[in-house]
C-alpha positions in Angstrom: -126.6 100.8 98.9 -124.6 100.1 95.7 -125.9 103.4 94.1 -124.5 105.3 97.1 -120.7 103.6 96.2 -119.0 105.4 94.5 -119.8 108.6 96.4 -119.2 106.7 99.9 -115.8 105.9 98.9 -115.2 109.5 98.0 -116.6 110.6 101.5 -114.7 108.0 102.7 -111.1 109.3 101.1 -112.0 112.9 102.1 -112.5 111.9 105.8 -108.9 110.6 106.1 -109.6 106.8 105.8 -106.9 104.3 104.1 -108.5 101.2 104.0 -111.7 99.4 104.4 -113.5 95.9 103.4 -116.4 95.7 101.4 -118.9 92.5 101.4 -121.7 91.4 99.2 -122.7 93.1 96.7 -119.9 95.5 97.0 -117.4 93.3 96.4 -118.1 92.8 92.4 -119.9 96.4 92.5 -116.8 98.7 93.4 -114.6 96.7 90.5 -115.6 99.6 88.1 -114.3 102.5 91.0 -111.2 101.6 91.4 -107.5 102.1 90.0 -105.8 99.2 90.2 -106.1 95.0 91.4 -103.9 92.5 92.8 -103.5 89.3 90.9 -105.7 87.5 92.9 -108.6 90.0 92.8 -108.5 90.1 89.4 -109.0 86.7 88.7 -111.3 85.9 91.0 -113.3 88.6 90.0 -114.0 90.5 93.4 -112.1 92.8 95.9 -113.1 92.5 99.7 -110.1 95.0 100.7 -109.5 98.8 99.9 -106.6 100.7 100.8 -106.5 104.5 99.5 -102.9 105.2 98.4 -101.6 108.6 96.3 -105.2 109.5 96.0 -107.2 106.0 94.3 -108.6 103.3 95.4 -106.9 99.7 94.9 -108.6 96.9 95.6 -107.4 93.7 97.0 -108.8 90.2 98.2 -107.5 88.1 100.7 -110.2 85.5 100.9 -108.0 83.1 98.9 -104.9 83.7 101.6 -107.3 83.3 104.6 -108.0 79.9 103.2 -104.4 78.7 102.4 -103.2 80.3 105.7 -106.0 78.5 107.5 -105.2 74.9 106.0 -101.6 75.4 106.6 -102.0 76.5 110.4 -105.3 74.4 111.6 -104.5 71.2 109.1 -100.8 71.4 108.9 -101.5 70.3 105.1 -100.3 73.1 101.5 -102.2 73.6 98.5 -98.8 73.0 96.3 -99.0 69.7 94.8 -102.4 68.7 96.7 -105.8 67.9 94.6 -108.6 70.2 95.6 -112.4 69.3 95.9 -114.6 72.5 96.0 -118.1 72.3 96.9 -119.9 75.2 95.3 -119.2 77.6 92.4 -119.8 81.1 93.9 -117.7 83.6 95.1 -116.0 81.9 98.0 -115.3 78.9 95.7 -114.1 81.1 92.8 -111.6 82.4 95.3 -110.4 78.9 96.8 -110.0 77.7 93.1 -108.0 80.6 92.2 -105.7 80.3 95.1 -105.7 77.0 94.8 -104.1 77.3 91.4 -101.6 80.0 91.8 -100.3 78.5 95.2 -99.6 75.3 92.9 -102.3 72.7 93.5 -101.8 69.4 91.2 -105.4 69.5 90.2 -108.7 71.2 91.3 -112.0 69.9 90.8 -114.8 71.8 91.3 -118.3 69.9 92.3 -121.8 72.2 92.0 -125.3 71.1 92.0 -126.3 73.2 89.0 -124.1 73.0 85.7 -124.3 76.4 84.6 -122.8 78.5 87.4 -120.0 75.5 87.4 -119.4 75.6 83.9 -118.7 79.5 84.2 -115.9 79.5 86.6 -114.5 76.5 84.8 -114.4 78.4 81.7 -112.7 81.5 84.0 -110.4 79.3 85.2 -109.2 77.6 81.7 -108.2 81.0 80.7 -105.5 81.5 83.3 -104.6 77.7 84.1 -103.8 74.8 82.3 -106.8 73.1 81.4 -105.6 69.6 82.3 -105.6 71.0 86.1 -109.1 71.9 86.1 -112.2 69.7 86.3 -115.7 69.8 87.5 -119.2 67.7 87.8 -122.4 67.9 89.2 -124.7 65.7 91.2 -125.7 64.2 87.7 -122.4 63.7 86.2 -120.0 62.7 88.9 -117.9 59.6 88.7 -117.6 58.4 92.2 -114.8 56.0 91.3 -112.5 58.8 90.4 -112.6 59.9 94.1 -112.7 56.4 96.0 -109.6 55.7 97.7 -107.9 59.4 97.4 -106.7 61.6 99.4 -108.1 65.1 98.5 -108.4 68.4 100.6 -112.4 68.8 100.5 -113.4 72.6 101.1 -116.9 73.2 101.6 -117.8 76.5 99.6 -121.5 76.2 99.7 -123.8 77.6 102.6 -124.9 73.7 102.9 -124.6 73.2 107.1 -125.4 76.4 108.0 -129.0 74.9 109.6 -128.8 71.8 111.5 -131.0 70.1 109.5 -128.7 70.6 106.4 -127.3 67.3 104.9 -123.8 67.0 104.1 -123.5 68.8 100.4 -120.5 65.5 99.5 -121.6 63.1 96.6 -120.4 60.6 99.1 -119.7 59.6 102.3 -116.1 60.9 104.2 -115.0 57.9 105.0 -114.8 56.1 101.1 -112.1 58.9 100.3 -108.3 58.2 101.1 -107.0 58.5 105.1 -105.4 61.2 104.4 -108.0 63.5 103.2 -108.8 66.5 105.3 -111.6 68.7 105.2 -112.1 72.3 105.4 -115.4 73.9 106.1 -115.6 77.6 105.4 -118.6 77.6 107.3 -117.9 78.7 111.1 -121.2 79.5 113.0 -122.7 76.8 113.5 -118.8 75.5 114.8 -119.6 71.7 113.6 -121.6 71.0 110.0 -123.1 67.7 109.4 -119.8 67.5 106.8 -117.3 67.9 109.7 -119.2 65.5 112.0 -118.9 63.4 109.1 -114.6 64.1 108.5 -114.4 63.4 112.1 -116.3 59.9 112.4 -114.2 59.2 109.1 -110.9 60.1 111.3 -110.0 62.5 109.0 -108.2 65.9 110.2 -111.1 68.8 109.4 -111.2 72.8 110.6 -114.4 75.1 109.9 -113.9 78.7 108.3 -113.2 80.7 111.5 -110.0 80.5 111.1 -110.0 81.6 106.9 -112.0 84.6 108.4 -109.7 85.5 110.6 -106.3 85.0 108.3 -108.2 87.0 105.5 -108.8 89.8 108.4 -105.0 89.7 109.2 -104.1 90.0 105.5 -106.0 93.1 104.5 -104.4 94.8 108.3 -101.5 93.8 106.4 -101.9 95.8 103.4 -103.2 98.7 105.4 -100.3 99.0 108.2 -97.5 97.2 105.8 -96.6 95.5 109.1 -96.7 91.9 110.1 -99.9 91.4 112.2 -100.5 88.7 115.0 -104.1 86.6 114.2 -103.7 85.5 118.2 -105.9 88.8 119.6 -108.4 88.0 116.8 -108.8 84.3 117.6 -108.9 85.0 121.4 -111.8 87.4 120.3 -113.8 85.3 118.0 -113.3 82.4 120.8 -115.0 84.8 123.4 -117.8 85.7 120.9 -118.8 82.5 119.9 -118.7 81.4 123.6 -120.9 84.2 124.7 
């Protein structure tokens, strides 16, 4: 429980353990416990990796990474001088807009279906970005036309597509953005969202998030072993699992 924390992390340190990842609610929870963030932590607000080092706590997250790495290996496409749709304005969009930013993106628009939780990480990311870089709507607001014709990378963020009845959580169809768009789905059980059915009738290049779960996995084995660490055992085992 979140109450327990702070004394499970001490157990935890006392028991000979370097490094561990936290999830919901721990993730925002533990910010208060520890010594020290990485860049990308800090501004996203969250830490899903621990490593214990000269007696604290640092925390880490490598959510944003697993992303990047995942679009660069599955979609052969880079952040760096791309324009980024999110769908959503939670935690896994705050870290896709964040990474999005520091690994250079040319613009990042960020599209939620309430205004308030939108307006919050637009007003995070302001702080830390130039403003011109950083845009967002909501069902009620957006302008269609400014998205006709170009070629974006679309990540889904929300947990829209996780039932098979869900509809695709895009403002409009695939197929009226540019040929070259791709489209990322974080979501990876079930394998194909009505979104990616969509991307794939539209011929567009699309991936869902096993892979950023696996590339976030390899990162924080990274920071605990400070050794380069192969994602082709993890893959071979998520593969297995999902075909069981």
């Amino acid at each position: 429980k979140p109450e327990n924390l702070k004394t499970a992390l001490n157990k935890l340190s006392k028991l000979g353990y370097l490094g561990l990842n936290l999830t919901i609610p721990h993730k925002v929870e533990v910010l208060g416990l520890l010594n020290g963030l990485d860049r990308e932590a800090s501004l996203i607000g969250a830490v899903n990796t621990l490593i214990f080092r000269d007696g604290e706590w640092y925390g880490h997250n490598t959510d944003g990474y697993g992303l990047q790495k995942a679009l660069e290996i599955e979609l052969n496409c880079e952040l760096a001088g791309s324009q980024i749709l999110i769908l959503g304005a939670g935690g896994a969009a705050r870290a896709a807009a964040v990474q999005s930013l520091i690994a250079g993106a040319r613009s990042v628009h960020i599209h939620n279906r309430s205004s308030d939780r939108m307006n919050d990480l637009l007003d995070l990311l302001c702080k830390e970005f130039e403003r011109g870089r950083v845009s967002g709507s909501t069902p009620d607001n957006v302008r269609c036309e400014d998205f006709i014709g170009q070629d974006w990378i679309i990540v889904n963020a929300t947990s829209l597509g996780l039932n098979a009845t869900d509809s695709s959580p895009l403002f409009m169809t695939c197929s009226e953005f540019g040929k070259e768009t791709v489209v990322y789905d974080m979501i990876y059980n079930p394998p194909k969202t009505s979104l990616l059915s969509e991307a794939e009738k539209a011929g567009f290049k699309c991936a869902n998030g096993l892979s950023m779960l696996i590339y976030q996995a390899v990162k924080s084995l990274e920071i605990w072993t400070d050794r380069e660490i192969s994602a082709e055992a993890m893959f071979e085992a998520a593969n297995n699992h999902f075909r069981a």
